[in-house]
C-alpha positions in Angstrom: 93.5 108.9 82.9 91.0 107.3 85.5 87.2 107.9 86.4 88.0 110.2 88.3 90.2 112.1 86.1 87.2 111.5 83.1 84.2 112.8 85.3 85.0 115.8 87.3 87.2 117.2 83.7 84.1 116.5 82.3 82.0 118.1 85.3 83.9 121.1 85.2 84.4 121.7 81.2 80.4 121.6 81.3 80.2 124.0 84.0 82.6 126.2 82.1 80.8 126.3 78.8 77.5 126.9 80.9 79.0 130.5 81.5 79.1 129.5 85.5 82.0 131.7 86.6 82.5 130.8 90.3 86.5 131.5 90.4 87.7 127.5 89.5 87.5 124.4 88.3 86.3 122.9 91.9 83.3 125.7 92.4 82.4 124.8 88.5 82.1 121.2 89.3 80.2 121.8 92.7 77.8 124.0 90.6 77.4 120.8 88.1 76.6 118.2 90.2 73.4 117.0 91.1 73.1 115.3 93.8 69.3 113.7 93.3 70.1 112.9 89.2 73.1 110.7 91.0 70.5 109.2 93.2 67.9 108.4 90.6 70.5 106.9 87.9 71.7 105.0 91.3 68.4 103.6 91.5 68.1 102.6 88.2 71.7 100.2 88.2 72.0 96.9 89.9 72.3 96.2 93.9 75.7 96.8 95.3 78.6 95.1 97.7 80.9 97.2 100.0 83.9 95.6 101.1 85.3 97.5 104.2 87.4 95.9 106.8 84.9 96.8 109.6 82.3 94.7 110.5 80.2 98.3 111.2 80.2 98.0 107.0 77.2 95.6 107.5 75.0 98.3 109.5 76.1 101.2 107.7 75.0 99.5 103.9 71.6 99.2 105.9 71.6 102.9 106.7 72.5 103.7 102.9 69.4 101.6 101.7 67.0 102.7 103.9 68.0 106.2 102.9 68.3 106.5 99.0 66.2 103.1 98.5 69.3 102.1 96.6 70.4 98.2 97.4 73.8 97.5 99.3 75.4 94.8 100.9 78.3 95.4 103.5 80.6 92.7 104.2 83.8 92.4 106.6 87.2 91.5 104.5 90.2 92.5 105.7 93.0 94.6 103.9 95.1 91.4 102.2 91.9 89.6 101.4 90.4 92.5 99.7 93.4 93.1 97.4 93.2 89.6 96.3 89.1 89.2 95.8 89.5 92.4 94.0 92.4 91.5 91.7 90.1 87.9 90.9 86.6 89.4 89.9 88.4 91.9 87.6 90.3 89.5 86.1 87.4 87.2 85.7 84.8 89.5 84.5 82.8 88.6 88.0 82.7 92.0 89.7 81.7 91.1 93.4 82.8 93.7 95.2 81.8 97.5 93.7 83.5 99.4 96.1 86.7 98.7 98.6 86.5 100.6 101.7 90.4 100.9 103.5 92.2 98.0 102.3 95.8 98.3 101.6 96.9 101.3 100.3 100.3 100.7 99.4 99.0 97.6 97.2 96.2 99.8 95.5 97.8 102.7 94.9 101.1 100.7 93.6 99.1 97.7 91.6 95.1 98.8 91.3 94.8 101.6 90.3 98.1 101.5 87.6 96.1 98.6 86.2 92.8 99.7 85.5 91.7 97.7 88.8 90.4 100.3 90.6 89.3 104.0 90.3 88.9 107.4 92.6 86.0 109.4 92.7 85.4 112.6 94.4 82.2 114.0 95.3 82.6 117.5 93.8 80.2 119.3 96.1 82.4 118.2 99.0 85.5 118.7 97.1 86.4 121.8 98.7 86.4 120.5 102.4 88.7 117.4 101.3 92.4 118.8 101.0 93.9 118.1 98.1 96.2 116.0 98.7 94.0 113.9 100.3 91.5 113.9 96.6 94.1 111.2 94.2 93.1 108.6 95.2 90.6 109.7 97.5 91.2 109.4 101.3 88.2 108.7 103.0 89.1 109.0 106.4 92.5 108.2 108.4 92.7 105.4 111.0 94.9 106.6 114.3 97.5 103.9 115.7 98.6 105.9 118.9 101.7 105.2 121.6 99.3 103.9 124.3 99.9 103.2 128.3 97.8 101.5 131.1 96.0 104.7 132.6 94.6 101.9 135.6 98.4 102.1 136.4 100.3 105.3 135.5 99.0 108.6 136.2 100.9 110.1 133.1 102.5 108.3 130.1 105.7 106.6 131.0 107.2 107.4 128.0 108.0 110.8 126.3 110.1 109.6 123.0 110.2 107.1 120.5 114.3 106.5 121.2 113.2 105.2 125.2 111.8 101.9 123.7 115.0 101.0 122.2 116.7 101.0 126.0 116.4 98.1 128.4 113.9 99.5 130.7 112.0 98.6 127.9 113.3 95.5 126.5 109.7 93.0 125.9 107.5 95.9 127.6 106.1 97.4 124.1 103.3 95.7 122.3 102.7 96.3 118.7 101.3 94.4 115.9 103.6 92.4 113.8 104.8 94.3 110.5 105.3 90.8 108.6 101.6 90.4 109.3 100.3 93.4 109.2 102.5 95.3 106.1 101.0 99.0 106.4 103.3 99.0 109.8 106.5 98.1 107.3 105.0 101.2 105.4 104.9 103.4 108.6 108.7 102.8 108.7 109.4 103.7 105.4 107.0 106.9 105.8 108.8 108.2 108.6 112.7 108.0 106.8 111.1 109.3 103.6 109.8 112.0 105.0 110.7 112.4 109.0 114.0 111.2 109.2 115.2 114.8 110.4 112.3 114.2 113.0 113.5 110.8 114.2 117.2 112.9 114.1 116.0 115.4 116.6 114.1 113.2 118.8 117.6 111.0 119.4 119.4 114.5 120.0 117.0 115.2 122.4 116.9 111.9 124.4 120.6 111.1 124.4 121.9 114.4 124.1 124.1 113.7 120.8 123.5 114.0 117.5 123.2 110.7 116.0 125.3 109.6 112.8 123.2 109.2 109.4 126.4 109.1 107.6 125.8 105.5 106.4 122.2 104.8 107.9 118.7 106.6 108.2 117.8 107.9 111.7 114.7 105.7 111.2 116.7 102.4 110.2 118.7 103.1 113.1 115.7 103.3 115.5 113.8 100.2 113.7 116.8 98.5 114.2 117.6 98.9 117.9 113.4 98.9 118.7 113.4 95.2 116.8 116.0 94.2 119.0 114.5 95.5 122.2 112.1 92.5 121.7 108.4 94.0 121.6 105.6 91.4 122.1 104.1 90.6 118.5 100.3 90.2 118.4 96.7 91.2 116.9 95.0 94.5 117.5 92.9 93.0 120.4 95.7 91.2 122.3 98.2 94.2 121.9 95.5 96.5 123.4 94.9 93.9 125.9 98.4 93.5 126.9 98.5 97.7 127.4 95.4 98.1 128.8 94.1 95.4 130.6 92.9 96.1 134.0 94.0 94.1 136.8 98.1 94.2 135.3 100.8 95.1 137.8 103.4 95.4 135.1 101.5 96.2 132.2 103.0 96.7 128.8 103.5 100.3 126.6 102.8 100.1 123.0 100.7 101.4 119.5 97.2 100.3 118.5 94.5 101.4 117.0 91.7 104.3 118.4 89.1 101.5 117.6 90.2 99.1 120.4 89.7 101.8 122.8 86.2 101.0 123.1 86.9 98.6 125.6 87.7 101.3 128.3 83.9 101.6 128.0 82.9 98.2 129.1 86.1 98.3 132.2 87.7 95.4 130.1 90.8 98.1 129.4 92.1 101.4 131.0 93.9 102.8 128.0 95.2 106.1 127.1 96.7 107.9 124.2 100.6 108.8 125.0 100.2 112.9 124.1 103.3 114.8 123.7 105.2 112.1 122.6 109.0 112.9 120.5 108.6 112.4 117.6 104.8 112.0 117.2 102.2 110.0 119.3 101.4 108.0 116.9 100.4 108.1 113.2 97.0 108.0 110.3 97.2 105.6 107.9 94.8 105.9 105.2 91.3 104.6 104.4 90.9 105.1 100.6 87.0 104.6 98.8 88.4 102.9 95.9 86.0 102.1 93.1 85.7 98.9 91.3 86.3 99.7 87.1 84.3 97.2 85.7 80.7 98.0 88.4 77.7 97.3 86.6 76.3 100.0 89.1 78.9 102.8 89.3 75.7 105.6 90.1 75.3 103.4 93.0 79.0 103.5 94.1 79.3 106.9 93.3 76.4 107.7 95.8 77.9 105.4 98.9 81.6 106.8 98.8 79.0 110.6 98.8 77.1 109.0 101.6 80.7 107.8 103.3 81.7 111.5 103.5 79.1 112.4 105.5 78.6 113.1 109.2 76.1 110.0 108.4 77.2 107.8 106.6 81.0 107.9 108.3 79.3 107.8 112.0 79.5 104.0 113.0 83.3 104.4 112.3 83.8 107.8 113.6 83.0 106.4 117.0 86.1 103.9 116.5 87.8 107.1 116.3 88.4 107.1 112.5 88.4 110.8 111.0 86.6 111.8 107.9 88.8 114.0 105.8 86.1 115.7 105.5 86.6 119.2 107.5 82.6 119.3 107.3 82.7 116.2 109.9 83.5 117.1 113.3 84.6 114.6 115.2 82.6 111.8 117.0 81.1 113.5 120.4 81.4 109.5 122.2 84.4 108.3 120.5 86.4 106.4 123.6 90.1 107.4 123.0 90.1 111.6 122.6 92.0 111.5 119.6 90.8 114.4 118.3 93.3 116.3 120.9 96.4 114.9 119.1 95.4 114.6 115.9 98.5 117.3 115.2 101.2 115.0 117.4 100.5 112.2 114.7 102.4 111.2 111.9 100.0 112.1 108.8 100.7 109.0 105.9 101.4 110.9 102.6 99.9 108.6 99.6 101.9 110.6 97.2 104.9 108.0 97.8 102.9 104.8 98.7 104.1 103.5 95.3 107.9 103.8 97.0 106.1 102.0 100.6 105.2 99.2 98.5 107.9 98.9 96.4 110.7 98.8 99.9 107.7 96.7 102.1 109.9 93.2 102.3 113.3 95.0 102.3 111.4 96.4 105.9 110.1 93.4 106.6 113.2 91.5 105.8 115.1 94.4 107.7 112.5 93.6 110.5 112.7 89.4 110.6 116.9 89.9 110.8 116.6 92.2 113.8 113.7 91.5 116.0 115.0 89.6 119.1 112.4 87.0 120.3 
């Protein structure tokens, strides 16, 4: 059983023998919690460090202090690097990093968390706005990778279905990043056959006008396959935005990247726009989990960041990236660049319940990917 599991069954059995009838276990544990007793024994425990893979982590462990009065450090580590410092300091007694804001979520919820690593907690008077199955480990807010176009040179987006990119027109115009680099796009692939292979299916039916043949492989290993081979330009979140968007490009390419890297549009640097409407989705969430370290010396203090994270507050310097709290309380940011809050029903939602599976086939994708990609 972890934290998680431990506190709110202890939360709720309290409630219960308190006589507080409020019609379940999450309305018990709402009426338990004390918000101010968590910020006082926060108080009380040493400082804490917040590893998120945003730089805006610096600025928002500011906020948090200034607010509660309870020390944090925020500091920049991206998703690989923050698997591997947290494996280290639990393993070596030398807990650096309390709390792990969206690293990999195939490798924590695989690895991590089956080993004692790391643990979920759920703040149980905002329990109730969080769906479910977004509460084990807890999801704090997804991260859109959209189908993009150059809006400086296309009135509409030049593309309506996933099956276009695998046709010459296309062959090295699509810029993505590079899923032996970047392993949560191997875990896209494997999301979409586990789960939306009949989707992938009807989107070939309705581009080629046949029903494609999953007799011996996957609509979606099909579609990797032939998109590998198309030869899409391989790069980092800025230079794939950069090759889409760019202004000043007479040819400029299609592609997926993230809703952060549409703050450029701001600044004229990029003209980029999300492809809406797009068969099968326009893109796709992939998880940011608040992942607790088990061994904190200060796990009040934790406790109260991943609350403050689930704010309209504490999640606001990310919103504006276009990151959405799973929190239904949270409306969207009013000056996030992109619009994604318009599609957020055309993209491809990641399920966690199989991430285990998403780890466990990442190198047979990426393998699948390094024998088929055309250079």
């Amino acid at each position: 059983m972890n934290g998680r599991h431990r506190t709110t069954t202890a939360m709720g059995l309290a409630a219960l023998c308190l006589g507080i009838g409020l019609g379940g276990a999450a309305q018990a544990q709402e009426a338990a919690f004390d918000l101010d007793a968590l910020i006082e024994a926060a108080r009380a425990e040493p400082s804490i460090t917040v590893y998120a893979v945003t730089g805006k982590i610096v600025g928002t462990a500011e906020a948090f202090t200034a607010r509660y009065g309870v020390e944090a450090t925020g500091k920049k580590v991206n998703e690989a690097d923050q698997i591997d410092l947290l494996i280290r300091e639990f393993q070596s007694d030398n807990i650096v990093g309390d709390l792990s804001l969206a690293a990999d979520g195939g490798s924590i919820i695989a690895q991590l968390i089956p080993e004692g690593i790391l643990t979920s907690w759920v703040p149980p008077d905002l329990a109730a706005n969080i769906p479910e199955g977004q509460q084990d480990p807890l999801v704090m807010a997804w991260d859109p990778a959209v189908w993009s176009y150059s809006t400086e040179v296309h009135e509409t987006c030049p593309v309506s279905n996933v099956w276009e990119l695998t046709e010459p027109k296309w062959a090295g115009k699509v810029a993505m990043l590079d899923p032996l680099v970047k392993p949560n796009y191997a875990d896209w692939f494997n999301q979409l056959e586990t789960h939306h292979d009949a989707a992938m299916a009807e989107a070939y039916r309705a581009h080629f006008g046949t029903e494609i043949d999953v007799s011996e492989e996957s609509a979606t290993k099909q579609w990797v396959r032939m998109y590998a081979a198309n030869a899409p330009l391989l790069g980092d979140s800025t230079s794939v935005t950069e090759a889409i968007g760019a202004v000043g490009q007479a040819e400029p390419f299609f592609g997926i990247t993230s809703t952060a890297k549409y703050r450029s549009n701001a600044s004229g640097e990029t003209a980029v726009g999300i492809c809406a409407d797009m068969q099968p989705f326009s893109g796709w969430l992939y998880p940011g989990l608040a992942m607790m370290a088990t061994k904190t010396k200060s796990p009040n203090a934790a406790k109260l960041f991943v609350h403050y994270m689930m704010t309209a507050e504490g999640i606001e310097a990310m919103a504006v990236d276009g990151k959405t709290s799973t929190n239904s309380a949270v409306s969207p940011h009013p000056e996030e660049a992109s619009g994604v809050a318009a599609v957020m029903d055309q993209l491809m939602v990641y399920d966690t319940s199989t991430a285990a599976d998403d780890f466990d086939k990442r190198q047979e994708w990426q393998d699948f990917w390094r024998i088929h990609y055309s250079r």
